[in-house]
C-alpha positions as CSV (number, residue, x, y, z in Angstrom):
1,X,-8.6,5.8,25.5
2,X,-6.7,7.0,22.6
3,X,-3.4,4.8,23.7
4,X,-5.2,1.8,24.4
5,X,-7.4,2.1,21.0
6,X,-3.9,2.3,19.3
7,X,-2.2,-0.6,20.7
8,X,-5.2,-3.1,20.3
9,X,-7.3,-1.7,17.5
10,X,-4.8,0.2,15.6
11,X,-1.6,-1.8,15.5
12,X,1.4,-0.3,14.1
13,X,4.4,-2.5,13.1
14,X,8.1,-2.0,11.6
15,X,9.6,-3.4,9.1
16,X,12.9,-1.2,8.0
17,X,11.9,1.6,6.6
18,X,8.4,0.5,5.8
19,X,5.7,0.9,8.9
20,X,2.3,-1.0,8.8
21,X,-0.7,0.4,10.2
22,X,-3.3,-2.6,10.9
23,X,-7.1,-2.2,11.2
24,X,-7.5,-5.1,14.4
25,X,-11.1,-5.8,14.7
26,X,-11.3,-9.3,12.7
27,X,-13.8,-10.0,14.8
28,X,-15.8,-7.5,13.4
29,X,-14.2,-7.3,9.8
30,X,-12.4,-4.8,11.0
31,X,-15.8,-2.5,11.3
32,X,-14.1,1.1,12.4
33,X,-15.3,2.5,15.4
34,X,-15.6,6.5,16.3
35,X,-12.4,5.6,18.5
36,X,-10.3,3.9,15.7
37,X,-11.2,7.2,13.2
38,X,-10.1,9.7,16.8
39,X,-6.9,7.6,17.1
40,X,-6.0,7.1,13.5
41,X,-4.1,11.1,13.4
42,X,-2.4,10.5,16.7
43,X,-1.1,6.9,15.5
44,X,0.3,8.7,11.9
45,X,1.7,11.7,13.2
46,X,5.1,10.1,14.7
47,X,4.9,8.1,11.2
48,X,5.3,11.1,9.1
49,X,7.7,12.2,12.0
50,X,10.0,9.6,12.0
51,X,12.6,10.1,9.0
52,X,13.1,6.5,9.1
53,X,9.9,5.7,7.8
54,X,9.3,5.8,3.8
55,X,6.3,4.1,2.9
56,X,2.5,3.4,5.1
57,X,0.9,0.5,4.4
58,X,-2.6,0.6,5.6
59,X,-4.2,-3.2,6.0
60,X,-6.6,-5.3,7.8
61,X,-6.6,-7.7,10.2
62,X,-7.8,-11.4,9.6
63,X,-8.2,-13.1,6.0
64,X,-11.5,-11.6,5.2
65,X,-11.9,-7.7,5.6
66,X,-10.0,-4.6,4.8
67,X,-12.3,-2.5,6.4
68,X,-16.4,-3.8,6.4
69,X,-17.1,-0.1,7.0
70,X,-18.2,2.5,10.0
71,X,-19.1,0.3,13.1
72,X,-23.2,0.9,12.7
73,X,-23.9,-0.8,16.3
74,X,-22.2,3.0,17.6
75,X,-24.7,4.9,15.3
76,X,-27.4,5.3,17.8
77,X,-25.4,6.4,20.4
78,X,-22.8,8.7,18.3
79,X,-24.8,9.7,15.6
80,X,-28.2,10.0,17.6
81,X,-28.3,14.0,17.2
82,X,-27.3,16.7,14.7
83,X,-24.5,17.3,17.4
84,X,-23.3,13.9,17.9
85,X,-23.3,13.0,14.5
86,X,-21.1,16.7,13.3
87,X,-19.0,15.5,16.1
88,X,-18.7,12.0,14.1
89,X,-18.1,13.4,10.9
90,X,-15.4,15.4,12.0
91,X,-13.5,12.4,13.2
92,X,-14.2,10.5,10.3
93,X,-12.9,13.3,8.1
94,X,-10.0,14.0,10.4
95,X,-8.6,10.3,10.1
96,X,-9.2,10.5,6.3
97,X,-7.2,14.0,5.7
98,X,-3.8,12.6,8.1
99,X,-4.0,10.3,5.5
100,X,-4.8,11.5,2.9
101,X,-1.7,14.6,4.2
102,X,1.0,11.9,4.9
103,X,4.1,13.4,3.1
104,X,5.7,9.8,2.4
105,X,3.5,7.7,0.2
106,X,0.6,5.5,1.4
107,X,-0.7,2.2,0.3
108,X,-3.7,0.4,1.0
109,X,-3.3,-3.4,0.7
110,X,-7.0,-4.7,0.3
111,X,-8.5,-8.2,1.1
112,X,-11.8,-9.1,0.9
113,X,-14.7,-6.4,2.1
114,X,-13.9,-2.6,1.9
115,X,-16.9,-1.0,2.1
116,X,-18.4,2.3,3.5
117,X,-16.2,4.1,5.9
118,X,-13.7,1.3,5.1
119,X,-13.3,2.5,1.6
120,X,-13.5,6.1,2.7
121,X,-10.0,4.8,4.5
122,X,-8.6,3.5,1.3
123,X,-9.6,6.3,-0.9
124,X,-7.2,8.6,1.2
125,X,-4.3,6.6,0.9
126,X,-1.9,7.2,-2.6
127,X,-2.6,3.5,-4.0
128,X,-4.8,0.5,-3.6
129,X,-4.0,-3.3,-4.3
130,X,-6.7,-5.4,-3.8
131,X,-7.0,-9.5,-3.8
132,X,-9.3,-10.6,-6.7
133,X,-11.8,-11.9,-3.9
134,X,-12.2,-8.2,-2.7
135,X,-15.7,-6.1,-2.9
136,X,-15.8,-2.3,-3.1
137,X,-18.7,0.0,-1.9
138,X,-19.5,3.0,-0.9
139,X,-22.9,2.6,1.0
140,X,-24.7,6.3,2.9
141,X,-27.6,5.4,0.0
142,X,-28.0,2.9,1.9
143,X,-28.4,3.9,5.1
144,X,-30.0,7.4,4.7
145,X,-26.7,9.3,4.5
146,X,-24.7,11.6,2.3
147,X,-21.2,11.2,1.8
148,X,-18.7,14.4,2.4
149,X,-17.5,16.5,-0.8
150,X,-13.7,15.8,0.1
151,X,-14.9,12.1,0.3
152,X,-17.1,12.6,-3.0
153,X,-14.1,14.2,-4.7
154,X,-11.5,11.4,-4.4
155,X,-13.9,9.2,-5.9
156,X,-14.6,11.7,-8.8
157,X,-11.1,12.3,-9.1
158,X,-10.3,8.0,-9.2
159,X,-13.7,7.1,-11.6
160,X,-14.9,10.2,-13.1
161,X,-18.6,11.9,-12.4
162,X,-21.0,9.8,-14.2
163,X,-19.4,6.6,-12.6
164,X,-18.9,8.5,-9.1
165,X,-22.7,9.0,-9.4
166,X,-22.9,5.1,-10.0
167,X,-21.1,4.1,-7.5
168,X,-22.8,6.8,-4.7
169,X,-26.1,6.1,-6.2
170,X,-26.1,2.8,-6.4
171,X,-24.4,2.0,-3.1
172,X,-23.7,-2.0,-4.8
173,X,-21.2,-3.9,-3.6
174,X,-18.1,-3.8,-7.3
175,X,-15.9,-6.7,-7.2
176,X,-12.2,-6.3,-7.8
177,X,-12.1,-6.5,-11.6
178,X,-14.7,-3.6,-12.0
179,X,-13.3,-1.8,-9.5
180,X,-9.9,-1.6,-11.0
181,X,-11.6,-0.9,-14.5
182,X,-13.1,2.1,-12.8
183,X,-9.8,3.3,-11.4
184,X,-10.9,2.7,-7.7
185,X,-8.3,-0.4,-7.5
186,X,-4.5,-0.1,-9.2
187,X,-3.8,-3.4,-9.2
188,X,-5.8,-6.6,-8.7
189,X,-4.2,-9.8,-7.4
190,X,-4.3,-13.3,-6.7
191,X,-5.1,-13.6,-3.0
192,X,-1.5,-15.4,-2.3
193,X,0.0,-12.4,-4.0
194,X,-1.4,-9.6,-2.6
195,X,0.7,-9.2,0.1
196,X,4.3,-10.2,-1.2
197,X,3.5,-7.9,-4.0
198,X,2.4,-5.0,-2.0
199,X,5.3,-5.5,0.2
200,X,7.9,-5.6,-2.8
201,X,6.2,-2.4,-4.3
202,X,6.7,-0.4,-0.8
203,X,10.4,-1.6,-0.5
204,X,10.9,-0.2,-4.4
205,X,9.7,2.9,-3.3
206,X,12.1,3.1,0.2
207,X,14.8,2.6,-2.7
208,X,13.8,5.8,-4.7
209,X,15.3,9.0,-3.9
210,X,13.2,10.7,-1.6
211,X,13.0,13.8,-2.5
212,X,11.7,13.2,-5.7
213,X,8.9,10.3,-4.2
214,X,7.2,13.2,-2.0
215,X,7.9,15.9,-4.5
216,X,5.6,13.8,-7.1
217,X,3.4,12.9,-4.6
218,X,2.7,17.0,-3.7
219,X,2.5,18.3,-7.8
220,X,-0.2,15.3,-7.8
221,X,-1.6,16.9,-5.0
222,X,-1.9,20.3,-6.6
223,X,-2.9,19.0,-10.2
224,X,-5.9,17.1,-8.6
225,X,-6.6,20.4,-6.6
226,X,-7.0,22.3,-9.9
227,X,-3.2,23.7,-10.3
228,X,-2.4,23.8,-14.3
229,X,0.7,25.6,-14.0
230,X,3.7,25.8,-12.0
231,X,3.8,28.9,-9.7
232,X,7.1,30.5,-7.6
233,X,6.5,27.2,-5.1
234,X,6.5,24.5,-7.7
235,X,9.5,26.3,-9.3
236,X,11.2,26.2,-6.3
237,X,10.4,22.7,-5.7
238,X,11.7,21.2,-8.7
239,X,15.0,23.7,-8.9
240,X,15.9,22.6,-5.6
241,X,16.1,18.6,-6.1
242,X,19.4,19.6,-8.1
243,X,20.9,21.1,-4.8
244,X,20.7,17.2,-2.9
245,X,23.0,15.0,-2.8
246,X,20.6,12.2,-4.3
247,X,20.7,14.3,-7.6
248,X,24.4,13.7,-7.5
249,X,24.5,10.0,-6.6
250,X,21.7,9.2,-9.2
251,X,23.7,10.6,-11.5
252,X,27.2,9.4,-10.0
253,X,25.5,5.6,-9.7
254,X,23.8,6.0,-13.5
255,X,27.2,6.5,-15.0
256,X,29.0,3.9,-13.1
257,X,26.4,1.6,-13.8
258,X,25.2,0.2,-10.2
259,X,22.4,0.9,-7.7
260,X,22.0,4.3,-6.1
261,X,22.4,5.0,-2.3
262,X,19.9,8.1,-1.9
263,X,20.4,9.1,1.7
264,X,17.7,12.2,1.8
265,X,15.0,11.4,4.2
């Protein structure tokens, strides 16, 4: 099941170095079933694999949703008992951390609804551009549920505690220009722009030394975790970028004036 849910609901594209991971249930608004959040790990693992690949863009299918959310017509059936529904959760939360542990850097390009398990999904990923038409929310309020503490954290870590009880409490639907005022978007576009400017963000980033991309990527990682200091492994980390031959070029390419070649993948 896993293949098949990957080729038709999970739809994974190439693009040089920049791979696109599409949500394919338009018919739906892309409403994530309990096989899309089982798949999701299996479909990024030979991403973060490939050496080739730089940059994830996660997106949705269609002109109208990112992601509507958790598919609630399977909530009866997989979420009917306390077993079923731990068994649930652990996908959902599985799907978010292979996401959320991509090495390369992650973007979630959002149109239209992300809401629920769909912004659970763009939470996880490194950045979020959003069309000025799109609607944010985060809805188990709604529904009788409580949201994780990894899930709770990213949006405490993005907004901030009094607005992450807002936006849990509240369960409302935020439109694009409050939800980049609260840090949940980066960027909000026009709708013809969204994609031509996500798309010209990831190939800036395939031109960065690569090294350095995932390096910043992991000290973010440890600050958000609670690291104020560098220890023997972030040391390390930063000592060692002057051992790469991208250290060289950037400075080889800064002094002679023209674009770098980084060739660490």
């Amino acid at each position: 099941m896993t293949a098949e849910v990957a080729q038709q609901e999970l739809v994974v594209e190439r693009e040089g170095a920049i791979a696109t991971v599409t949500l394919n249930r338009p018919q739906s608004h892309n409403a994530i079933t309990i096989n899309m959040y089982r798949s999701l790990p299996d479909v990024l693992g030979p991403l973060e694999a490939d050496s080739s690949v730089k940059v994830v863009v996660l997106r949705g299918a269609g002109e109208k949703s990112f992601a509507s959310g958790a598919d609630i017509s399977e909530f009866e059936r997989e979420r009917g008992s306390a077993t079923a529904a731990r068994n649930y959760n652990e996908k959902v939360a599985a799907a978010e951390q292979a996401l959320e542990g991509l090495t390369k850097p992650t973007i979630a390009m959002i149109h239209g609804y992300c809401i629920g398990g769909g912004a659970g999904l763009a939470l996880a990923c490194d950045i979020r551009f959003a069309d000025s038409r799109a609607r944010f929310a985060i809805t188990p309020a709604k529904l009788g549920l409580v949201y994780s503490l990894e899930s709770t954290k990213r949006v405490v870590d993005l907004a901030g505690p009094s607005r992450a009880k807002w936006i849990l409490m509240g369960g409302l639907q935020i439109q694009a220009a409050r939800a980049v005022e609260l840090g949940l978007f980066d960027e909000v576009l026009d709708p013809e722009e969204l994609e031509t400017h996500t798309y010209e963000f990831a190939r800036t980033l395939t031109e960065r030394a690569q090294f350095s991309v995932r390096a910043g990527k992991e000290m973010v990682r440890r600050v958000v975790g609670g690291q104020a200091r560098d220890d023997e492994a972030t040391t390390e980390l930063r000592n060692s970028s002057f051992d790469t031959d991208d250290f060289a070029e950037g400075v080889r390419s800064f002094l002679a004036k023209r674009p770098p070649h980084f060739t660490w993948s």
